[in-house]
C-alpha positions as CSV (number, residue, x, y, z in Angstrom):
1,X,-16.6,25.9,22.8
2,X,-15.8,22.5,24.6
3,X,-14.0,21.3,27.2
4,X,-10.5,21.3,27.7
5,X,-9.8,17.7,26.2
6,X,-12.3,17.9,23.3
7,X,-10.9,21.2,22.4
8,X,-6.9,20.2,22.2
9,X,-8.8,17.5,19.9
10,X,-10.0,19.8,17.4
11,X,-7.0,22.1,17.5
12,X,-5.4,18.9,16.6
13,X,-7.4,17.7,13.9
14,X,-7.8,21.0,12.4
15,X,-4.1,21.6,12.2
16,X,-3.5,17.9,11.0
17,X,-6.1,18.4,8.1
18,X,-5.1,21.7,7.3
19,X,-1.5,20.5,6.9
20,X,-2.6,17.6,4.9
21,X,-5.2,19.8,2.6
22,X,-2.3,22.4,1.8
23,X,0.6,20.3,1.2
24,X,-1.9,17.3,-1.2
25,X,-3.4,21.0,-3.2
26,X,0.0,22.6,-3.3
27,X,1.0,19.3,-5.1
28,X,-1.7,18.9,-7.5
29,X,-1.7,22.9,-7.9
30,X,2.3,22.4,-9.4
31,X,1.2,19.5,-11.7
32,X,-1.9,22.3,-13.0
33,X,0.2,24.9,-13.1
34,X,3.1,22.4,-15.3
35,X,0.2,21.3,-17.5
36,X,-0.9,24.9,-18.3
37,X,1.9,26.4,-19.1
38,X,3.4,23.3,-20.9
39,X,-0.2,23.3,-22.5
40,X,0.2,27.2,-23.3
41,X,3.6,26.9,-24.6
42,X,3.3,23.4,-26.7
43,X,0.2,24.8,-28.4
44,X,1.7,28.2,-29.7
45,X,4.4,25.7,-30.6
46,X,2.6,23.0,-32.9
47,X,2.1,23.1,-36.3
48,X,-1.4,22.8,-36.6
49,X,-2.5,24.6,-33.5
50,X,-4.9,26.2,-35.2
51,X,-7.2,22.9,-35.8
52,X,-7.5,22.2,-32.2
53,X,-11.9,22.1,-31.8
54,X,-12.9,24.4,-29.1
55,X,-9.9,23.5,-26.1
56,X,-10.5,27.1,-25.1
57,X,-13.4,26.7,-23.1
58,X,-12.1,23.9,-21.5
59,X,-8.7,25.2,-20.5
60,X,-10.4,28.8,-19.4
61,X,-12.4,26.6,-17.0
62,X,-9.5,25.2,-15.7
63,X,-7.3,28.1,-15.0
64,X,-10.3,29.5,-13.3
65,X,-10.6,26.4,-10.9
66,X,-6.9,27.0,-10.7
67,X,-7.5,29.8,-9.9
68,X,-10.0,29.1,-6.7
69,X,-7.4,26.3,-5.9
70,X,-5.1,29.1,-4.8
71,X,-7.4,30.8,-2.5
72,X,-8.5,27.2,-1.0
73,X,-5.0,27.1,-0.2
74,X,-5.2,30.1,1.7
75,X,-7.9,28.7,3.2
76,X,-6.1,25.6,4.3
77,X,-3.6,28.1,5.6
78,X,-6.0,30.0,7.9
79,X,-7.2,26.9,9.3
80,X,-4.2,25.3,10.6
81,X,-3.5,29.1,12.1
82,X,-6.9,28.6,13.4
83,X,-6.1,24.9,14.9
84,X,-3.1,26.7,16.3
85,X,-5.0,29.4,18.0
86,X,-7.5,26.9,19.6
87,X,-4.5,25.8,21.7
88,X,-3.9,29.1,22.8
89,X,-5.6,31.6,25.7
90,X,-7.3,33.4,23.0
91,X,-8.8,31.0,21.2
92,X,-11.6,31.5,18.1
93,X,-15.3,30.9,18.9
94,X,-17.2,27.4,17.2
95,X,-18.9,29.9,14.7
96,X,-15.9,31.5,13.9
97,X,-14.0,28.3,13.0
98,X,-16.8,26.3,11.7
99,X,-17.2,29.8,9.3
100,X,-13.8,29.7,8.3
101,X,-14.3,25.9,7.5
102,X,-17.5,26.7,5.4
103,X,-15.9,29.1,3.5
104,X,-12.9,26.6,2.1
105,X,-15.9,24.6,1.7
106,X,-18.0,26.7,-0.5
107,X,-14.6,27.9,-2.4
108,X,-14.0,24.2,-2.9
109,X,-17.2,23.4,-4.4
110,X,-17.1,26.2,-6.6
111,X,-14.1,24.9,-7.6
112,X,-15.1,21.7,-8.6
113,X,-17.9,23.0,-10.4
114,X,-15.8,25.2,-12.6
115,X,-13.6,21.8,-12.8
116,X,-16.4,19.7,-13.9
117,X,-17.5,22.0,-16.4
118,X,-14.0,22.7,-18.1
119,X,-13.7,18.6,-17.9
120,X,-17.1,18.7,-20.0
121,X,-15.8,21.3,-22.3
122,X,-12.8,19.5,-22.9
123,X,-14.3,16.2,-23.2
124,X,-16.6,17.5,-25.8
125,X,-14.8,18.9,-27.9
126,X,-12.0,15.9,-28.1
127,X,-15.0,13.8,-28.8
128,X,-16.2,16.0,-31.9
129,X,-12.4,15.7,-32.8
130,X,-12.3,12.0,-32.3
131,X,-14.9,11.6,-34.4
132,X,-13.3,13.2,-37.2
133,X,-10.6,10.6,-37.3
134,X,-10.1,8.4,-40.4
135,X,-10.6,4.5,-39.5
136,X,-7.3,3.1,-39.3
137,X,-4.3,1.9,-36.9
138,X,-2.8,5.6,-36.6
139,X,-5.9,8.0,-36.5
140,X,-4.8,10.1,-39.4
141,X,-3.1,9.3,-42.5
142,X,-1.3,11.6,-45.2
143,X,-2.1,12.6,-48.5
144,X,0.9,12.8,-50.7
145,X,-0.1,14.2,-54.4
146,X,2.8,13.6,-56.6
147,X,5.0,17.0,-56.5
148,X,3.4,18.3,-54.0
149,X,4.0,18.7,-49.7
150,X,1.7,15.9,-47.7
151,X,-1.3,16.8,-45.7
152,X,-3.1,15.5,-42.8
153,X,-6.3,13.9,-43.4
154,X,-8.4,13.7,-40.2
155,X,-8.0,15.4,-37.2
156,X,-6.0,12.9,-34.9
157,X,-5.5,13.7,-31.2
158,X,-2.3,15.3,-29.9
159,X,-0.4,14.7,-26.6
160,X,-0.8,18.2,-25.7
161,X,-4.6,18.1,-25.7
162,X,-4.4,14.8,-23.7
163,X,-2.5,16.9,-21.4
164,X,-5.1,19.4,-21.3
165,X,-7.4,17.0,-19.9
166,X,-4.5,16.1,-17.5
167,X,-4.4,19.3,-16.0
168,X,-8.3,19.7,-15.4
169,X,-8.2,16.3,-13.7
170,X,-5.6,17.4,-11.1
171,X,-7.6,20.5,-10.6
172,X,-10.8,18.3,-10.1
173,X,-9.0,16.3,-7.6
174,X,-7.5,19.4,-5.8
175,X,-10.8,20.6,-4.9
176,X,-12.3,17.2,-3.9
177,X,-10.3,16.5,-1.6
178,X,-10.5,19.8,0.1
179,X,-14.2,19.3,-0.1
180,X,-14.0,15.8,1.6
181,X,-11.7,17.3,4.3
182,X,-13.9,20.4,5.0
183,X,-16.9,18.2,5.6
184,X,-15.0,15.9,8.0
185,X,-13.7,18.8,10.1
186,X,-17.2,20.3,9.8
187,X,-18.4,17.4,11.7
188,X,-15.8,17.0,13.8
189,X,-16.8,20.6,15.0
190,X,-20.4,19.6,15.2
191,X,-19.7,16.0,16.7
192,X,-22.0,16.1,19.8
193,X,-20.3,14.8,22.9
């Protein structure tokens, strides 16, 4: 693959930016996982869940980057096992690594892609939501008929659709960086001498 020095190099580097891919998605990956259940959990729990414009796109999207977020990680994992085994006798070929690197690559992209497209969905639909809003200070003010229970007027934005947004911005930024670190390591592999 290399020679001796240039290969404890990459051994190091891959098991430096695997450790650092894992531990920054495993992070982000409890903050999505927080925000979706919180998400899952508020909205059953509101009392006007039912008004919310189209979130469901947006948060499907997201649990599926989620989703792909967990396999990256098992990707991360495989390559600071690979980093490892560079260091040993029996040590992976430069097509078997730089595969292994492609393929958390790939996953990552796919990832964000799903990530961008929830983040579009979810934008959207807030958007058509916001535009609902009756002009004034609070977003939505309340009808009170005399002898009768107040309603809503407008469709004001909740915390727990904020959230939403929340969570598929994490997501976004889980695969990123595993994208940005999966091309460095790819040209670190490639890096002619």
């Amino acid at each position: 693959m290399a020679d001796r020095l240039d290969l404890q190099l990459i051994s190091a580097a891959l098991r430096r930016m695997g450790w650092i891919r894992f531990w920054t998605q495993v992070v982000l990956a409890v903050v999505v996982v927080g925000v979706l259940v919180f998400n899952n959990i508020g909205g059953r729990l509101a009392a006007n869940s039912s008004r919310a414009l189209g979130l469901g796109p947006g948060i499907s999207l997201t649990t599926l980057s989620f989703l792909v977020l967990l396999w990256c990680l098992w990707q991360s994992w495989l390559t600071v096992r690979c980093g490892r085994a560079l260091s040993s006798p029996v040590r992976p070929s430069k097509g078997e690594t730089a595969r292994l690197i492609k393929r958390g690559l790939l996953a990552d992209l796919g990832g964000l892609v799903l990530a961008v497209l929830g983040y579009q969905s979810l934008a959207g639909s807030l958007f058509v939501q916001a535009s609902q809003q009756v002009p004034g200070f609070f977003g939505a003010q309340i009808q009170m008929p005399a002898g009768t229970q107040g309603r809503v007027v407008g469709l004001p934005i909740t915390s727990i659709e904020m959230f939403s947004v929340l969570g598929n911005t994490q997501v976004l930024f889980a695969h990123l960086i595993g994208l940005v670190i999966s091309l460095w390591l790819l040209q670190r592999i490639y890096r002619p001498r």
